[in-house]
C-alpha positions as CSV (number, residue, x, y, z in Angstrom):
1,X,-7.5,-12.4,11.2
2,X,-10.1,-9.5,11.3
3,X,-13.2,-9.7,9.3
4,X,-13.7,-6.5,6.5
5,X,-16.9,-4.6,6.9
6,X,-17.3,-3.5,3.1
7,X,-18.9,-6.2,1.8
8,X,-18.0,-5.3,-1.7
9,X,-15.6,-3.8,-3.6
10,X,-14.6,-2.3,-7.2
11,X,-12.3,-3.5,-9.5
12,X,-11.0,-1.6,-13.2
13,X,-9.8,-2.4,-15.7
14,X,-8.6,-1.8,-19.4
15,X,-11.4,-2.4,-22.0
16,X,-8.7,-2.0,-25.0
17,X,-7.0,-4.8,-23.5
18,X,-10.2,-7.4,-22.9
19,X,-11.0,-6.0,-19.8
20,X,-14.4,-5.7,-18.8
21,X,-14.6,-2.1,-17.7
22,X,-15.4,-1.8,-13.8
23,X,-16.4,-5.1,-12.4
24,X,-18.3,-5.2,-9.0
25,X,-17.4,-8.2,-6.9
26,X,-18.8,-9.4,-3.6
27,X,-16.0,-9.3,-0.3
28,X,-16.4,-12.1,1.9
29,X,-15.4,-10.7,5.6
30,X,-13.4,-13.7,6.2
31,X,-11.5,-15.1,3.7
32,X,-11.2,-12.0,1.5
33,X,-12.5,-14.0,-1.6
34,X,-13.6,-11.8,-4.7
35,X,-17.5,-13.1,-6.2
36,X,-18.0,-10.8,-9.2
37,X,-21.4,-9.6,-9.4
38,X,-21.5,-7.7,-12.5
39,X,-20.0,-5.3,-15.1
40,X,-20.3,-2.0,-16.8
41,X,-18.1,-0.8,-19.9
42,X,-19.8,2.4,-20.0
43,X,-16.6,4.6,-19.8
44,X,-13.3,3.5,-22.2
45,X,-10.2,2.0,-19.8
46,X,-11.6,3.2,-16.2
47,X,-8.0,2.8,-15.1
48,X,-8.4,4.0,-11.6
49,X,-11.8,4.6,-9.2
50,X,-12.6,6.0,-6.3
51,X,-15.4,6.1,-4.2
52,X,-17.3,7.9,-2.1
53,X,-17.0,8.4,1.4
54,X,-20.8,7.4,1.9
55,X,-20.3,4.4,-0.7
56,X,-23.1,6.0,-2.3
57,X,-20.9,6.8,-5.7
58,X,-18.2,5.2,-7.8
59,X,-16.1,7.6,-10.1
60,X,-14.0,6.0,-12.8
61,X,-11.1,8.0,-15.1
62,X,-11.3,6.9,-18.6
63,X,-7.8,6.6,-19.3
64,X,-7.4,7.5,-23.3
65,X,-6.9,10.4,-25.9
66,X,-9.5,12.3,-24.9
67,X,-9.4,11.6,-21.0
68,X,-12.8,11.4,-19.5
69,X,-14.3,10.6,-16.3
70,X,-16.9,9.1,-15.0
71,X,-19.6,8.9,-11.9
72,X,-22.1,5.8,-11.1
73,X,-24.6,5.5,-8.9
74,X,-23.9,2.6,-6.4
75,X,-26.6,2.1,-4.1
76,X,-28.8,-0.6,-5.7
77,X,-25.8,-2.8,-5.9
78,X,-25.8,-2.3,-10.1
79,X,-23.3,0.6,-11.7
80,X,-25.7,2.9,-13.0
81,X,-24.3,5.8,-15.1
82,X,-24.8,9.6,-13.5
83,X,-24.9,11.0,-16.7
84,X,-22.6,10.6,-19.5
85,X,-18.5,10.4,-19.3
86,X,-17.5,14.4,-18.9
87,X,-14.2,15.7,-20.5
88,X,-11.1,16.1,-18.2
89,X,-9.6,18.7,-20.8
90,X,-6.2,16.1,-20.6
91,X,-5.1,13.0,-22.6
92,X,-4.4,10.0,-20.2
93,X,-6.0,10.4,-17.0
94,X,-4.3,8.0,-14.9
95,X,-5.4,8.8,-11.7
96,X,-8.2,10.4,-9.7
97,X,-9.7,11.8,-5.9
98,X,-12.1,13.4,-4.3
99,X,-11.2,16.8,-2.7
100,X,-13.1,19.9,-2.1
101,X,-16.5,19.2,-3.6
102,X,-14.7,18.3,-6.3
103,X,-12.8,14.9,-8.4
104,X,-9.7,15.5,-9.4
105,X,-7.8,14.0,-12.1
106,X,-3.9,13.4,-13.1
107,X,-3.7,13.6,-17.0
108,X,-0.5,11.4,-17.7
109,X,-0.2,12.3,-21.2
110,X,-1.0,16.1,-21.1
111,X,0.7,16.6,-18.0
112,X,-2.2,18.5,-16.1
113,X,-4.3,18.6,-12.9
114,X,-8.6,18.5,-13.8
115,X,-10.9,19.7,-11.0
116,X,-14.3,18.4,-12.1
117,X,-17.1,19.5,-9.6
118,X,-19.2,17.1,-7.9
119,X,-23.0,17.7,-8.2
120,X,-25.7,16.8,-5.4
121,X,-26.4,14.3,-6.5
122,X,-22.8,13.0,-7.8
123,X,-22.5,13.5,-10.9
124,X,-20.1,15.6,-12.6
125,X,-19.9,18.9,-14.3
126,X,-17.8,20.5,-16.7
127,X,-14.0,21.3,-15.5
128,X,-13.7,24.1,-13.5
129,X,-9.9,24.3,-13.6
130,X,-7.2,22.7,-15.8
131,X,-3.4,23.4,-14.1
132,X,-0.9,22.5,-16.7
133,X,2.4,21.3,-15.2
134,X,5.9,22.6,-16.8
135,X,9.1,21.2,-16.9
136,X,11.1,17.8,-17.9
137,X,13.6,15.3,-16.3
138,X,17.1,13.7,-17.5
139,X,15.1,10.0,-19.3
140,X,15.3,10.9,-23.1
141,X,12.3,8.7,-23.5
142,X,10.4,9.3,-20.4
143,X,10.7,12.5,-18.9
144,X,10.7,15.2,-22.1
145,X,7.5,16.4,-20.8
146,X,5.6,16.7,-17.5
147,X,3.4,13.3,-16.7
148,X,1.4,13.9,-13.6
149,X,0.5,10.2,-12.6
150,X,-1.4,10.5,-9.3
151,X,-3.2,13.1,-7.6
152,X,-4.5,13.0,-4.0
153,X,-5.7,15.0,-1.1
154,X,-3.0,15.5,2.0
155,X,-4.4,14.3,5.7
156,X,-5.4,17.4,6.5
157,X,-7.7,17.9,3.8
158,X,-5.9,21.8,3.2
159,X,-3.4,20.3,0.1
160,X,-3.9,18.5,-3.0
161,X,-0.8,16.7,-4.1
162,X,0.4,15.6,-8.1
163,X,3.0,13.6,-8.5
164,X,5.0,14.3,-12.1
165,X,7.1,11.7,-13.1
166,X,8.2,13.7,-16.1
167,X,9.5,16.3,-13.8
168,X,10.7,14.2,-11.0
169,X,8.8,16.3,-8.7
170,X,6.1,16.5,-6.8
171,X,3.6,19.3,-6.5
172,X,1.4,20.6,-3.4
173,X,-1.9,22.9,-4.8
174,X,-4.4,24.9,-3.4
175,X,-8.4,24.1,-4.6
176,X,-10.7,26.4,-3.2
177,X,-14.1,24.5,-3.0
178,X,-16.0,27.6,-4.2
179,X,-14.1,28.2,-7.3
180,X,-12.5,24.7,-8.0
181,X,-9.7,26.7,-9.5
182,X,-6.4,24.6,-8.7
183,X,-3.8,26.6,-8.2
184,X,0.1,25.7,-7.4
185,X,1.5,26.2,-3.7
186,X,4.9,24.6,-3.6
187,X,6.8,22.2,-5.8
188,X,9.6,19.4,-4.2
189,X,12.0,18.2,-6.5
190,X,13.1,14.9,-5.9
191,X,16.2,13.1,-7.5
192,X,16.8,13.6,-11.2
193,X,16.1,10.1,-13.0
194,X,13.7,8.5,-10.5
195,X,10.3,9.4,-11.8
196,X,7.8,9.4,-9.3
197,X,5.1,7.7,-9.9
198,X,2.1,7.7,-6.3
199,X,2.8,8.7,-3.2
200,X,1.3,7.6,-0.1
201,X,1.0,9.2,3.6
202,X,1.6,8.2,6.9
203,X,-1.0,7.8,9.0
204,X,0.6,10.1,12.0
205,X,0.3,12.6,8.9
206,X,3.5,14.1,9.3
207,X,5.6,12.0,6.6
208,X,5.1,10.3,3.2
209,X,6.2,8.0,0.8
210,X,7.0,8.7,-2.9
211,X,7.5,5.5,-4.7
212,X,9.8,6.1,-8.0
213,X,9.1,4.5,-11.2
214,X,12.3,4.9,-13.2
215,X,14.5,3.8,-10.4
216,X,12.9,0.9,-7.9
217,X,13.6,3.1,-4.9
218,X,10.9,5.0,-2.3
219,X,11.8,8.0,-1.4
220,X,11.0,9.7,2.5
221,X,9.7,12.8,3.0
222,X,8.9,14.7,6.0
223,X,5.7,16.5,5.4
224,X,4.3,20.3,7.0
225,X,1.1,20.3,6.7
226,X,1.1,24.1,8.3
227,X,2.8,25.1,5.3
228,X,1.7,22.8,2.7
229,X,5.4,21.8,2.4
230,X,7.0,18.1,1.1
231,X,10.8,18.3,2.5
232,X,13.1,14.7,0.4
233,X,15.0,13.0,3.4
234,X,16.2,10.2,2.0
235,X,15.6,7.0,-0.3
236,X,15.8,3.2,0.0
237,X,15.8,0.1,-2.3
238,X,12.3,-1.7,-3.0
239,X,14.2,-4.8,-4.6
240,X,17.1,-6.7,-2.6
241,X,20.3,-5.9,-4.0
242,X,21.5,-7.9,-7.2
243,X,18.4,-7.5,-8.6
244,X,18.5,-6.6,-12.4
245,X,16.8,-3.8,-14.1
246,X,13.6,-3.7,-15.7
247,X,11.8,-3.4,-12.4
248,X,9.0,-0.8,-12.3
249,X,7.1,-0.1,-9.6
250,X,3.9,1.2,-9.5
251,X,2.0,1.3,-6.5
252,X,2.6,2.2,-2.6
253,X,0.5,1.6,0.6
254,X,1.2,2.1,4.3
255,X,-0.5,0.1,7.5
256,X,-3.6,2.0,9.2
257,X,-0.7,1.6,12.4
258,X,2.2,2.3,10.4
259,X,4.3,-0.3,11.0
260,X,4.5,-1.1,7.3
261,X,4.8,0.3,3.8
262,X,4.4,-1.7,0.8
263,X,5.5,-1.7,-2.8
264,X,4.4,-3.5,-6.5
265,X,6.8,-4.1,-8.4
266,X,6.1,-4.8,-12.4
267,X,8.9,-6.5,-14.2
268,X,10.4,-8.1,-11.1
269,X,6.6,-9.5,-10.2
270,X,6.8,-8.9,-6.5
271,X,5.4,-6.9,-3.3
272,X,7.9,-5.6,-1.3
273,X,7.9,-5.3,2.5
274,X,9.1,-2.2,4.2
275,X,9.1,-2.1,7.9
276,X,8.7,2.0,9.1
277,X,10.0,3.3,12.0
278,X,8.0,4.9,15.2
279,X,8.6,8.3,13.6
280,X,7.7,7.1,10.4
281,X,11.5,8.5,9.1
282,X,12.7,5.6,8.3
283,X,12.2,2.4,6.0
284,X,13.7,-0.7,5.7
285,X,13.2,-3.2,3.1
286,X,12.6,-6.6,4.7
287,X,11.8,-8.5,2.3
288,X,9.8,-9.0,-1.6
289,X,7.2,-12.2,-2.2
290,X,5.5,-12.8,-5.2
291,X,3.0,-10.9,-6.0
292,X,0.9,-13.9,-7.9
293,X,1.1,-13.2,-10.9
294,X,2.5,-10.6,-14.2
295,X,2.6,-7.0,-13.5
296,X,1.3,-5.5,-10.4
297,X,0.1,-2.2,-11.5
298,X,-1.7,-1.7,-8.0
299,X,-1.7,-2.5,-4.5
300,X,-4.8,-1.9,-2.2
301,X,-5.1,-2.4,1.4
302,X,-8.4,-4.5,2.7
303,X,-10.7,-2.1,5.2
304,X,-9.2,-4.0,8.2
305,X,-5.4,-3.5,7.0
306,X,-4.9,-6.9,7.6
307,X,-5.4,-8.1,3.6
308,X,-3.6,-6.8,0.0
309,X,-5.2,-7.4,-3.1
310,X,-2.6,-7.2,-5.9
311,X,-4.0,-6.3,-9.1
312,X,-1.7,-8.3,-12.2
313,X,-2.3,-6.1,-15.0
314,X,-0.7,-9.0,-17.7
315,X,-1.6,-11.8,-15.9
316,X,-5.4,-10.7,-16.0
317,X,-5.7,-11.4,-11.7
318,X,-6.5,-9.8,-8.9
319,X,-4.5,-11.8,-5.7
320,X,-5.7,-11.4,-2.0
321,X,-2.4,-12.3,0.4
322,X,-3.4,-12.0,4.4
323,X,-0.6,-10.0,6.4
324,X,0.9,-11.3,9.1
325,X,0.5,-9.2,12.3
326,X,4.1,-9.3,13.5
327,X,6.4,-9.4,10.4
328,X,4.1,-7.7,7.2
329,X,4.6,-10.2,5.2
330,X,1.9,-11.3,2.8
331,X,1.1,-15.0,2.4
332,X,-1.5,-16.0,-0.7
333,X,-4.6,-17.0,0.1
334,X,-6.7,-16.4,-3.4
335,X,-7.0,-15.2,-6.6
336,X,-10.0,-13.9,-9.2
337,X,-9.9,-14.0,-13.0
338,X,-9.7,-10.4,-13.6
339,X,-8.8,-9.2,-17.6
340,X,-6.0,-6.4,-18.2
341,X,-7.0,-5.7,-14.1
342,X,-5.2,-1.9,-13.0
343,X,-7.2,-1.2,-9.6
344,X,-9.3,-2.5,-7.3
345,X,-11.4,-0.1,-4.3
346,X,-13.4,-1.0,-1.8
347,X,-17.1,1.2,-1.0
């Protein structure tokens, strides 16, 4: 097992459900075990983070009415506030990344793209673009408006992508770091009903992975970076067969070598195990374990890609499994006390 050289790590949470806001915990390189080290509950339900490529900066959504987000200075090993929470212009940021000289947001409830620009010295400035999404899907009581539930930056760096699961589609825009005025490129639609929910990349950059919340299914894609173009190829089951509904999964990551894919699962409480081939055009599910306790809503690979950390949103856990080298499949080795948990990062 290979050691992790961040040495600390991030983890949010939902303060309207007892969490405690972002919570930094020590990493130890070995085991994996969580230490927390301290709290902040300056910004309201910092749902999702993201850091920095330095480590320098954390940035937080703040996942309610009147979605905010949030930057804090990282450096002395406290969360210290750059600035007060600025305004996304959305309800229900869900999701957030850093592309462009810019942090982007998806706005679940609104159904929009923020760019927020990123000041020198990290902090954030008013929006510089809001790009409302349009459309709907088939699920009378999910899809009668857009929900854009992640957002992220393609390998390339040229593309941000939102994924809609109100529209069952996924959208590729252009941000030009000058401006920070999001525009839309190209839209994929993927099959009506499945409401995608993230989407993850392989690392040989030419395919991805959209994992579908209203059917437990991920769906491959070849992907052009050239064009900026996300092409559906096919989709396979991330629960065995039998299973009954009620399943909702949430989160997908892929191996640094990309060997593997894997899936939460909420309802069904598991991780599934996809095994990719060379091309990356195909998965197969090999298996689901427990994912250690109640609702999953994120999965994050360790630094080393030889760790997961499940966060269990109902539960109130975050759960470290090591991976075995050969077969993918995660085997428990810890767990943290972790309130109404959604994320965890490392930095």
């Amino acid at each position: 097992m290979g050691r992790d050289r961040a040495a600390r790590a991030f983890i949010g949470s939902f303060t309207t459900a007892g969490g405690h806001g972002v919570t930094a915990v020590a990493v130890d390189g070995g085991s994996g075990a969580l230490t927390p080290l301290g709290s902040s509950a300056a910004v309201a339900n910092p749902s999702y983070l993201a850091a920095s490529a330095d480590g320098r900066v954390l940035y937080a959504v703040g996942e309610s009415a009147d979605g905010t987000a949030a930057a804090f200075d990282i450096t002395a090993g406290a969360l210290r506030p750059l600035g007060t929470p600025v305004s996304v212009g959305g309800a229900g940021p869900t999701h957030l990344a850093l592309a462009a000289g810019h942090l982007v947001t998806a706005n679940y409830d609104s159904g929009s793209v923020t760019a927020l620009p990123v000041r020198p010295d990290g902090g954030l400035g008013p929006a510089a673009s809001v790009l409302a999404h349009h459309g709907s899907g088939p699920d009378p009581d999910r899809q009668r408006e857009p929900h854009a539930h992640q957002v992220l930056a393609d390998p390339s760096g040229r593309w941000i992508v939102s994924v809609d699961l109100g529209t069952d589609s996924v959208r590729v825009c252009e941000l030009p770091p000058r401006t920070g005025v999001l525009s839309l490129h190209a839209e994929t639609a993927l099959r009506p009903g499945s409401g995608p929910r993230h989407l993850a990349f392989h690392p040989g950059g030419r395919h991805a992975y959209v994992l579908n919340e209203l059917a437990p299914t991920l769906t491959v894609c070849r992907w052009d970076a050239e064009a900026g173009a996300l092409e559906a190829l096919h989709e396979v089951s991330v629960v065995e067969d039998g299973v009954s509904a009620d399943t909702y999964p949430s989160e997908v990551v892929v191996a640094p070598d990309g060997r593997f894919a894997w899936a939460a699962n909420r309802g069904h409480d598991s991780i599934a195990v996809l095994a990719l081939d060379a091309s990356g055009e195909q998965a197969r599910l090999v298996t689901t374990v427990d994912c250690g306790g109640h609702w999953p809503r994120d999965l994050t690979l360790a630094p080393s890609g030889r760790r997961l950390y499940a966060s269990n949103e109902r539960s109130g856990d975050v759960t470290w499994f090591d991976l075995d080298a050969a077969t993918g499949i995660p085997a428990r080795a810890g767990s943290l006390d972790a309130p109404a948990a959604s994320c965890l990062v490392f930095a």
